[in-house]
PyMOL Python script that loads the backbone (N, CA, C, O; Angstrom):
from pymol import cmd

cmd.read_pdbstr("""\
ATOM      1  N   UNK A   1      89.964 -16.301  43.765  1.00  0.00           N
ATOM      2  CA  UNK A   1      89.299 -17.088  44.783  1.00  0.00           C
ATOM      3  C   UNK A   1      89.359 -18.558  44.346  1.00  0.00           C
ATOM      4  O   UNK A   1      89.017 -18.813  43.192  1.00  0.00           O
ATOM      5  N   UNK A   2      89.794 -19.633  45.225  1.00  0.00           N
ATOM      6  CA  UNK A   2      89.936 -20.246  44.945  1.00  0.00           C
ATOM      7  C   UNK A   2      88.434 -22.064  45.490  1.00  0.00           C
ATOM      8  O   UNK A   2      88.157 -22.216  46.680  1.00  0.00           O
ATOM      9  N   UNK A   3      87.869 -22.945  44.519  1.00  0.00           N
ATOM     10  CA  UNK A   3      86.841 -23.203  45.549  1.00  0.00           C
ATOM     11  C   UNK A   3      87.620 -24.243  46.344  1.00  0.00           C
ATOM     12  O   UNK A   3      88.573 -24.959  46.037  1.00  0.00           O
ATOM     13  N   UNK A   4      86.883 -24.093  47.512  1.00  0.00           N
ATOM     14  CA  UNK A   4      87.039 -25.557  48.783  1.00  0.00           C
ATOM     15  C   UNK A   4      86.434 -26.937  48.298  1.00  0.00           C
ATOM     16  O   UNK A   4      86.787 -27.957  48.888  1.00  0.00           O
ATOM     17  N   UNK A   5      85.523 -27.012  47.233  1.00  0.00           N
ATOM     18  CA  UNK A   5      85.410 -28.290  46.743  1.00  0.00           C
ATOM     19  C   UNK A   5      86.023 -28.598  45.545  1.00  0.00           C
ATOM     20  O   UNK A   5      86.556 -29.707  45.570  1.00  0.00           O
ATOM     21  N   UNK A   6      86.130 -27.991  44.495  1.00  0.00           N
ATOM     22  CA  UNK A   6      87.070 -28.598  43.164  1.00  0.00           C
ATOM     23  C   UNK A   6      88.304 -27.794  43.356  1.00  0.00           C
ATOM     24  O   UNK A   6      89.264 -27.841  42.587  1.00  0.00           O
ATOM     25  N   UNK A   7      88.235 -27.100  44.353  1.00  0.00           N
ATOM     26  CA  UNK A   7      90.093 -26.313  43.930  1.00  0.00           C
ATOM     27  C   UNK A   7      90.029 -25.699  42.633  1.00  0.00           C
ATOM     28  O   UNK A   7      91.144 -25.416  42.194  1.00  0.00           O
ATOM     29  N   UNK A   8      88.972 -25.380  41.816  1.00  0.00           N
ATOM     30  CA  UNK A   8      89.147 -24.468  40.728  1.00  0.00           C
ATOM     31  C   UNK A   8      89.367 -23.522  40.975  1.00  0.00           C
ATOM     32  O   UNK A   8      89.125 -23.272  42.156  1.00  0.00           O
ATOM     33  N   UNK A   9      89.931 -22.381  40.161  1.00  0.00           N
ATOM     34  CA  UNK A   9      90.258 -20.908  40.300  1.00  0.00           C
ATOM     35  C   UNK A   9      88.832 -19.630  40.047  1.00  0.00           C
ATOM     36  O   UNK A   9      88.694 -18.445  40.351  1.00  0.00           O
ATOM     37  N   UNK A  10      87.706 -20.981  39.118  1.00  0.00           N
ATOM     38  CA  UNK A  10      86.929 -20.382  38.459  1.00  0.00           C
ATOM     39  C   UNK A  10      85.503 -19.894  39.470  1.00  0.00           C
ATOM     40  O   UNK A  10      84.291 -19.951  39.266  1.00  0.00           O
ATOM     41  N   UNK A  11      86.199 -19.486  40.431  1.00  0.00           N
ATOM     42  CA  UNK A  11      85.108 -19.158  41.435  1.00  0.00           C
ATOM     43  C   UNK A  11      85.294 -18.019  42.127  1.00  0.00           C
ATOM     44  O   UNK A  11      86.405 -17.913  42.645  1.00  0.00           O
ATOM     45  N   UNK A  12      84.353 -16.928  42.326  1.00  0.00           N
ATOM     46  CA  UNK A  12      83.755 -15.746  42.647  1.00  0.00           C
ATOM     47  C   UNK A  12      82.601 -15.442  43.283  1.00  0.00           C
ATOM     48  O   UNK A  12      81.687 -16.241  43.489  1.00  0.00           O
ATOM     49  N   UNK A  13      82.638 -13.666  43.774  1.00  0.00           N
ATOM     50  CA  UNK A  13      81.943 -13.634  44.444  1.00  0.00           C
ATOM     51  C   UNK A  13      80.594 -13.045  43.696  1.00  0.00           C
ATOM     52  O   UNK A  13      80.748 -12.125  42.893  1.00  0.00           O
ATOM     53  N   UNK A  14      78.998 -13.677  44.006  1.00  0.00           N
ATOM     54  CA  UNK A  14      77.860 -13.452  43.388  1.00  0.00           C
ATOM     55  C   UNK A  14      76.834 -12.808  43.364  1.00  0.00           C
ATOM     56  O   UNK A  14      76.070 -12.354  42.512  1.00  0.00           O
ATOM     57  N   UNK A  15      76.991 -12.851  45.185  1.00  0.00           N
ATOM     58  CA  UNK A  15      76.314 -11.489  45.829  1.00  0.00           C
ATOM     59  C   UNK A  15      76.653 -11.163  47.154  1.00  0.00           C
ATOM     60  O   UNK A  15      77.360 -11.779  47.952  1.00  0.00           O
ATOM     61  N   UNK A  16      75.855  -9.776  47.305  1.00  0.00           N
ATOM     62  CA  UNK A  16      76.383  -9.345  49.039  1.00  0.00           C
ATOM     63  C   UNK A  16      74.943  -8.835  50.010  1.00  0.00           C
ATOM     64  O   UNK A  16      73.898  -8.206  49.845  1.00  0.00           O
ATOM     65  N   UNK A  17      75.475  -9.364  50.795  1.00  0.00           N
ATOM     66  CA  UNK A  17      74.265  -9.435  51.940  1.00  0.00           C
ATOM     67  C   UNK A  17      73.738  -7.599  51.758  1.00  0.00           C
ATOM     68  O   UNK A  17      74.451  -6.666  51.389  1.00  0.00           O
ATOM     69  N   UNK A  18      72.264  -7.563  52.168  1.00  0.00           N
ATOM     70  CA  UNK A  18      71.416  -6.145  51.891  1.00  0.00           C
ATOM     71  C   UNK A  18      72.187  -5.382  53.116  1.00  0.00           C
ATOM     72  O   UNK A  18      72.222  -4.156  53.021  1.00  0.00           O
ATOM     73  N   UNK A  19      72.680  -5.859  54.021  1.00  0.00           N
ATOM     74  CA  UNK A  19      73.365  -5.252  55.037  1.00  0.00           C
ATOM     75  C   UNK A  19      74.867  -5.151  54.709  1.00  0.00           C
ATOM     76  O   UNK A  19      75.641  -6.098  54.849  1.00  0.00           O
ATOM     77  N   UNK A  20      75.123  -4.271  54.385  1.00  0.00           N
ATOM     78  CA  UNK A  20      76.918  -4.431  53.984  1.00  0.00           C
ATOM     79  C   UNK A  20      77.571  -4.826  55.176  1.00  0.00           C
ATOM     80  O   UNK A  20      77.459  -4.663  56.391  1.00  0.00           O
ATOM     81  N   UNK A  21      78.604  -5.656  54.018  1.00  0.00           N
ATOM     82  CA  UNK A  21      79.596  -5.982  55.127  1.00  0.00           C
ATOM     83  C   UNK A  21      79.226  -7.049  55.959  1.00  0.00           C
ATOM     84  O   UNK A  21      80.116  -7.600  56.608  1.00  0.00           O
ATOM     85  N   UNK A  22      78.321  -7.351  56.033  1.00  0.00           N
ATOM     86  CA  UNK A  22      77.602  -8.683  56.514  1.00  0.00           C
ATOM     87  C   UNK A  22      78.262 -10.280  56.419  1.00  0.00           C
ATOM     88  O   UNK A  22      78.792 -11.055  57.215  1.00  0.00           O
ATOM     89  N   UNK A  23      77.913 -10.290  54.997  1.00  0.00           N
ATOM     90  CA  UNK A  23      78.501 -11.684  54.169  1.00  0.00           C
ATOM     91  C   UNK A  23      78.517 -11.270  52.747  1.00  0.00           C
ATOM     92  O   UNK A  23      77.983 -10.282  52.242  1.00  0.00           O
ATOM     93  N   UNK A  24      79.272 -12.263  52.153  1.00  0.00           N
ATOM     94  CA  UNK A  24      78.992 -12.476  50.482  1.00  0.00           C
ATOM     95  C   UNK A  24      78.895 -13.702  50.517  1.00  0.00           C
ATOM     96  O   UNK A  24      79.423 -14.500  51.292  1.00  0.00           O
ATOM     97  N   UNK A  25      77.961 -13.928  49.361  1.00  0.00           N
ATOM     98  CA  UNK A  25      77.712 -15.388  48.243  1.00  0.00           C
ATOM     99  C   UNK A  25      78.785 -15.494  47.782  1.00  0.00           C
ATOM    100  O   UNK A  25      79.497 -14.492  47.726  1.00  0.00           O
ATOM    101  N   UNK A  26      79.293 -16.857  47.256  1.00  0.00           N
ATOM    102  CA  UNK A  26      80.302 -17.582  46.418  1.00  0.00           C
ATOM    103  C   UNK A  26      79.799 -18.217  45.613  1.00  0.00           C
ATOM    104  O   UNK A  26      78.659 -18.663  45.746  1.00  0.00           O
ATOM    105  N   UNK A  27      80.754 -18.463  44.280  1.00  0.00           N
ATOM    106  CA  UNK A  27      80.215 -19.704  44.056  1.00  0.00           C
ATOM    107  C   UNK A  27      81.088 -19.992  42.946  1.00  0.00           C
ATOM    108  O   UNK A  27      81.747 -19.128  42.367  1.00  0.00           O
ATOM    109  N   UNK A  28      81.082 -21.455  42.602  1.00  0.00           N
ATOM    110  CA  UNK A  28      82.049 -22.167  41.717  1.00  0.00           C
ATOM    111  C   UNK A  28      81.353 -22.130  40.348  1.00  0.00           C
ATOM    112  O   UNK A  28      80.247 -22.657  40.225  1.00  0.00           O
ATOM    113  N   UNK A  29      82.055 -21.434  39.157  1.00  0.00           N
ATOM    114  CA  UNK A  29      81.429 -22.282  37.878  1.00  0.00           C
ATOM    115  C   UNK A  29      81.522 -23.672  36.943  1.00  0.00           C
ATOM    116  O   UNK A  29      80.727 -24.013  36.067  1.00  0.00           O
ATOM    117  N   UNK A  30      82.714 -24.364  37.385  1.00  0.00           N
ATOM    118  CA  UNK A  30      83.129 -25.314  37.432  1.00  0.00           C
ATOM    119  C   UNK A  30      82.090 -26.473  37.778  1.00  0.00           C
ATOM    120  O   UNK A  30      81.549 -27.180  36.928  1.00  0.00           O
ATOM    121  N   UNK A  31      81.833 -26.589  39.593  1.00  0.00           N
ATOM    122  CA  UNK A  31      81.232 -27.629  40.172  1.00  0.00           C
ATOM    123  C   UNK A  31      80.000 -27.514  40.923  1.00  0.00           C
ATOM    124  O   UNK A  31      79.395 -28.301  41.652  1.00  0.00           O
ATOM    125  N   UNK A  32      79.784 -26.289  40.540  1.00  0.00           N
ATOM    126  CA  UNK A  32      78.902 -24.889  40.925  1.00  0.00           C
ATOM    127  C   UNK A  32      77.988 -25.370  42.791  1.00  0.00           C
ATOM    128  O   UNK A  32      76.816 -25.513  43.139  1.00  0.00           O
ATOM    129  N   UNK A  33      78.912 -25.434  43.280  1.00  0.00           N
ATOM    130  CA  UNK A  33      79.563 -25.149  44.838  1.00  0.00           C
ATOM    131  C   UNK A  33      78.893 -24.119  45.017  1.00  0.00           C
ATOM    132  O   UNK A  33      78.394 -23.562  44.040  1.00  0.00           O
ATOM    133  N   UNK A  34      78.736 -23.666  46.170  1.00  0.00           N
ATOM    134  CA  UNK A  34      77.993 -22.191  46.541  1.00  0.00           C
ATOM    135  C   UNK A  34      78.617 -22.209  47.893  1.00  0.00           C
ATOM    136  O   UNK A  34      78.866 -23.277  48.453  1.00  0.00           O
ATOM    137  N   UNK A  35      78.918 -20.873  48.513  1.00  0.00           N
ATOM    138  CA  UNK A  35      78.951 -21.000  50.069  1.00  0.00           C
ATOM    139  C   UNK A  35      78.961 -19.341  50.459  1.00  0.00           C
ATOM    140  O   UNK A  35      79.305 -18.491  49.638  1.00  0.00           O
ATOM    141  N   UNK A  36      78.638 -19.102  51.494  1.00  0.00           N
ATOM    142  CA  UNK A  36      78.167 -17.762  52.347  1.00  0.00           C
ATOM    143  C   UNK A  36      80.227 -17.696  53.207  1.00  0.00           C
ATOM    144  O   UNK A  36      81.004 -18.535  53.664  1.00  0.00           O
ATOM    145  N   UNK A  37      80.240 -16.414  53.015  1.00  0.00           N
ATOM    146  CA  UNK A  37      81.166 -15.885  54.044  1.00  0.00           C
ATOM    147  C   UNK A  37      81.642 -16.248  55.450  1.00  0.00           C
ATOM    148  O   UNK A  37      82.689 -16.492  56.050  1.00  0.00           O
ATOM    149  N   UNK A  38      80.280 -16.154  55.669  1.00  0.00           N
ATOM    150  CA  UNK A  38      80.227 -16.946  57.386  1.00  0.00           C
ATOM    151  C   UNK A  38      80.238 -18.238  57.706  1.00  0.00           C
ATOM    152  O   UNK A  38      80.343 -18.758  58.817  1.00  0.00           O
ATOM    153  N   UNK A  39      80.081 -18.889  56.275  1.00  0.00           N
ATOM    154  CA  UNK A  39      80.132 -20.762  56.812  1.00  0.00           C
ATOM    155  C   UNK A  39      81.462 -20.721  57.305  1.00  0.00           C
ATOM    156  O   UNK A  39      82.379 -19.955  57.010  1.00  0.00           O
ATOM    157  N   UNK A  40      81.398 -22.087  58.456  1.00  0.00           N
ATOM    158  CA  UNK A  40      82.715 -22.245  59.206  1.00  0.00           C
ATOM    159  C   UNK A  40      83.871 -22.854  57.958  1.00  0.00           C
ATOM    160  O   UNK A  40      83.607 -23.057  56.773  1.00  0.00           O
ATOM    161  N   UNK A  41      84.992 -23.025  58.552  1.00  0.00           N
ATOM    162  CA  UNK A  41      86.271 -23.337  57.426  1.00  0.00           C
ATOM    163  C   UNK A  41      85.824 -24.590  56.732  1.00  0.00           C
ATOM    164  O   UNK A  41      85.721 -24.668  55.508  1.00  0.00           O
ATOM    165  N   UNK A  42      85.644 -25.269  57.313  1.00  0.00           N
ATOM    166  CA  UNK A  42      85.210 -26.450  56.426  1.00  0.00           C
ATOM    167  C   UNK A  42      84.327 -26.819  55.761  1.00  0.00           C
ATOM    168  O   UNK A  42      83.771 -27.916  55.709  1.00  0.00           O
ATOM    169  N   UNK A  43      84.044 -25.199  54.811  1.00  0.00           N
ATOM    170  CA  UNK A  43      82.912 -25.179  53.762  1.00  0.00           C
ATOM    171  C   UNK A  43      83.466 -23.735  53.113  1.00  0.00           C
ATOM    172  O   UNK A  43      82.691 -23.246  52.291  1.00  0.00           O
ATOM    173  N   UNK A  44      84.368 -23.186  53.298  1.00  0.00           N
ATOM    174  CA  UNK A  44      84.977 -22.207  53.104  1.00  0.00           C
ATOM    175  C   UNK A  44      86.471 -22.370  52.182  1.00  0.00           C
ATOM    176  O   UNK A  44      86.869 -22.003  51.076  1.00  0.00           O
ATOM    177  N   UNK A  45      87.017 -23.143  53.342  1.00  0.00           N
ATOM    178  CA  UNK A  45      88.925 -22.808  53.193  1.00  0.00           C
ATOM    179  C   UNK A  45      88.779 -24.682  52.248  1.00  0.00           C
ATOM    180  O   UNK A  45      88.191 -25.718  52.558  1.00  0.00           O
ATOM    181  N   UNK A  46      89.474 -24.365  51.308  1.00  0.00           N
ATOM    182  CA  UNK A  46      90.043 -25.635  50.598  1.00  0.00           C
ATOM    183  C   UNK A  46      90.987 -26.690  51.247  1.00  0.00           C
ATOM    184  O   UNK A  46      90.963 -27.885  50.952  1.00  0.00           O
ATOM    185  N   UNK A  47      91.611 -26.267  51.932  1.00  0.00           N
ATOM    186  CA  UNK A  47      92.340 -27.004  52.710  1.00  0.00           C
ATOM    187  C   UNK A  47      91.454 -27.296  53.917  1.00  0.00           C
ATOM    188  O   UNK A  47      92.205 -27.743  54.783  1.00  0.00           O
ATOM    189  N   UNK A  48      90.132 -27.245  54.397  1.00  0.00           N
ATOM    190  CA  UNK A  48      89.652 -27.748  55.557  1.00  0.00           C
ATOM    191  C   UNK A  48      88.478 -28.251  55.158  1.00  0.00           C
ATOM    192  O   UNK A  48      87.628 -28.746  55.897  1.00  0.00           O
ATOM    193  N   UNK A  49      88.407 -28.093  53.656  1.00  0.00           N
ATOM    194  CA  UNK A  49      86.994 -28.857  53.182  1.00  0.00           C
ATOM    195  C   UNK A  49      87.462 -30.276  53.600  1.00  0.00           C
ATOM    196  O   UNK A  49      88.615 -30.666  53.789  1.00  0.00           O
ATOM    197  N   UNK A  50      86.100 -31.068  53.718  1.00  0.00           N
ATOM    198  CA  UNK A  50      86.183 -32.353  54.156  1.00  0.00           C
ATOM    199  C   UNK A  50      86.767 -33.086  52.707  1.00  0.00           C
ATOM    200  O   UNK A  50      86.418 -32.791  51.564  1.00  0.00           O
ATOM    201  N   UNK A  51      87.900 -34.274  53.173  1.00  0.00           N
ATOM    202  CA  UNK A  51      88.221 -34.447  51.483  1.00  0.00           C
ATOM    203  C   UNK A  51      87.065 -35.665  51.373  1.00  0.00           C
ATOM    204  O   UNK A  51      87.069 -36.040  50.200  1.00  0.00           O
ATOM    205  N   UNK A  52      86.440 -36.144  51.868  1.00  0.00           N
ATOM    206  CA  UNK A  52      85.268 -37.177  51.249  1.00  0.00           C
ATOM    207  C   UNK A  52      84.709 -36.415  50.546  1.00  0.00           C
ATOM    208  O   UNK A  52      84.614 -36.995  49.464  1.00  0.00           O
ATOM    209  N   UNK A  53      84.258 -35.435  50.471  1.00  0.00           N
ATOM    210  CA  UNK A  53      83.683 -34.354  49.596  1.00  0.00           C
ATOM    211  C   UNK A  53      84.251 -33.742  48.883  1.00  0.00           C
ATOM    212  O   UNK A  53      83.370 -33.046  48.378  1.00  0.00           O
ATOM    213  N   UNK A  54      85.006 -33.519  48.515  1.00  0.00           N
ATOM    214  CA  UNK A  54      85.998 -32.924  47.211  1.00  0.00           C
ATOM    215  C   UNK A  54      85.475 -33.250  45.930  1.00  0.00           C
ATOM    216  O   UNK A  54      84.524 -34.031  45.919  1.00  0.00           O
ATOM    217  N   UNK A  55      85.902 -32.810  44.847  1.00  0.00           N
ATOM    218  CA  UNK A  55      85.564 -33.291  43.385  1.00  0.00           C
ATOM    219  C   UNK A  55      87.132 -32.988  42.952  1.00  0.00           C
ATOM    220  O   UNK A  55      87.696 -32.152  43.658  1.00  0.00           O
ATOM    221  N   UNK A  56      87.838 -33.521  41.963  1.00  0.00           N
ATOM    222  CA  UNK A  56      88.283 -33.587  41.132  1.00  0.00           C
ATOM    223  C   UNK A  56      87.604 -33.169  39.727  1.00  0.00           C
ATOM    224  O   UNK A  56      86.381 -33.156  39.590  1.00  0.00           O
ATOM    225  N   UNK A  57      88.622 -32.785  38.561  1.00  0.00           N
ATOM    226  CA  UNK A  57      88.381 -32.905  37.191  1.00  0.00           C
ATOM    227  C   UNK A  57      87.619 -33.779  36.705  1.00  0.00           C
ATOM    228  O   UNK A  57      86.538 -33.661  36.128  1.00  0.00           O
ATOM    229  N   UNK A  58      88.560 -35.151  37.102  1.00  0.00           N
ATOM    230  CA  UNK A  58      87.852 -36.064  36.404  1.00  0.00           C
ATOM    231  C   UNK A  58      86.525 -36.360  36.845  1.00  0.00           C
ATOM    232  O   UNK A  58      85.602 -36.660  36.088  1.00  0.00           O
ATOM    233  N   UNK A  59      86.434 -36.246  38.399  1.00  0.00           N
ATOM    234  CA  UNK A  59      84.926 -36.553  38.606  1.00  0.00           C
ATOM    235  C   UNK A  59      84.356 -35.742  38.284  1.00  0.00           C
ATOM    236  O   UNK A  59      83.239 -36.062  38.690  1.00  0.00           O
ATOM    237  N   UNK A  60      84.189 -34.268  37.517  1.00  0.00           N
ATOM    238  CA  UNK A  60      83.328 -33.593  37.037  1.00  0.00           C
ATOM    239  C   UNK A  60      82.919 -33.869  35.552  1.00  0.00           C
ATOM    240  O   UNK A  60      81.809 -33.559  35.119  1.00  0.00           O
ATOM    241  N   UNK A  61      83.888 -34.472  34.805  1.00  0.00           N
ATOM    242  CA  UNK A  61      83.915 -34.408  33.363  1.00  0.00           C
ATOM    243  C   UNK A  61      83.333 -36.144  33.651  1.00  0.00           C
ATOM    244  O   UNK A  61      82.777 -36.650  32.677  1.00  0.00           O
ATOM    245  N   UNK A  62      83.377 -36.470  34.125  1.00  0.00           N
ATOM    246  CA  UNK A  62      83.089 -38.426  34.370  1.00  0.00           C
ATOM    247  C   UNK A  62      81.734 -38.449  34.800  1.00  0.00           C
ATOM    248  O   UNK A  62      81.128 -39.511  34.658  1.00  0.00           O
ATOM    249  N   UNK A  63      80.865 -37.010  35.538  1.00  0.00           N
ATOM    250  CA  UNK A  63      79.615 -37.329  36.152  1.00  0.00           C
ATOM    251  C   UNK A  63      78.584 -37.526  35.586  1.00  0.00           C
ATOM    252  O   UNK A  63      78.289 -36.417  35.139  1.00  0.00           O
ATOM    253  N   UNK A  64      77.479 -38.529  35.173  1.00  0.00           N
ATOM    254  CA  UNK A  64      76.326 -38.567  34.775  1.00  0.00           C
ATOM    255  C   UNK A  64      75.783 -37.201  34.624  1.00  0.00           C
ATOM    256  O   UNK A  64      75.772 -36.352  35.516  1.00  0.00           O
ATOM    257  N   UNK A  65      75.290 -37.046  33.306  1.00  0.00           N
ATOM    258  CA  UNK A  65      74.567 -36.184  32.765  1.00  0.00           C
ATOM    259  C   UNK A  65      72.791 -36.465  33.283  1.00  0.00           C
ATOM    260  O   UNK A  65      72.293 -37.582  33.149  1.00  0.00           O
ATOM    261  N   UNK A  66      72.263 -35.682  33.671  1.00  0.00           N
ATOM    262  CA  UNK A  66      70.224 -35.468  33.715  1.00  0.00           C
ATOM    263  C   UNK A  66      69.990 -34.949  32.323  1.00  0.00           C
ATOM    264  O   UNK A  66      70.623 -33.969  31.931  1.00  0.00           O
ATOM    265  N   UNK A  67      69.336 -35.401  31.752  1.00  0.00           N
ATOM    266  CA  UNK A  67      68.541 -35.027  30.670  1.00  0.00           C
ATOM    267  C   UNK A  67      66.951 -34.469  30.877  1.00  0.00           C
ATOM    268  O   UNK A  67      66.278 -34.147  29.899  1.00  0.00           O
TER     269      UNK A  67
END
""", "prot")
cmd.dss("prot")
cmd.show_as("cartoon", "prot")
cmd.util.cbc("prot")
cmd.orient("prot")
């Protein structure tokens, strides 16, 4: 699985709706992204994520740390 915001590979599925077959949870460990089954493509498909919203590498390894 691949995510719609960093394009990492490092993303899977986390959980599944109490109703099967319903939806599943996602989520990135990378940029830790989350998204439901049913969100429309452009929170889903990598290629229809909005690119103002994207992350890169570097902007993950470059982002201010919270202490």
């Amino acid at each position: 699985m691949i995510c719609p915001r960093c394009r990492s590979t490092e993303a899977g599925t986390v959980a599944h709706s109490p109703v099967a077959g319903h939806w599943t949870m996602n989520s990135c460990s990378v940029c830790w992204y989350a998204w439901r089954s049913t969100e429309p493509a452009t929170a889903t498909d990598p290629d229809a994520y909005p690119v103002e919203f994207r992350l890169t590498a570097e902007d993950i390894t470059t982002a201010p740390r919270l202490v």
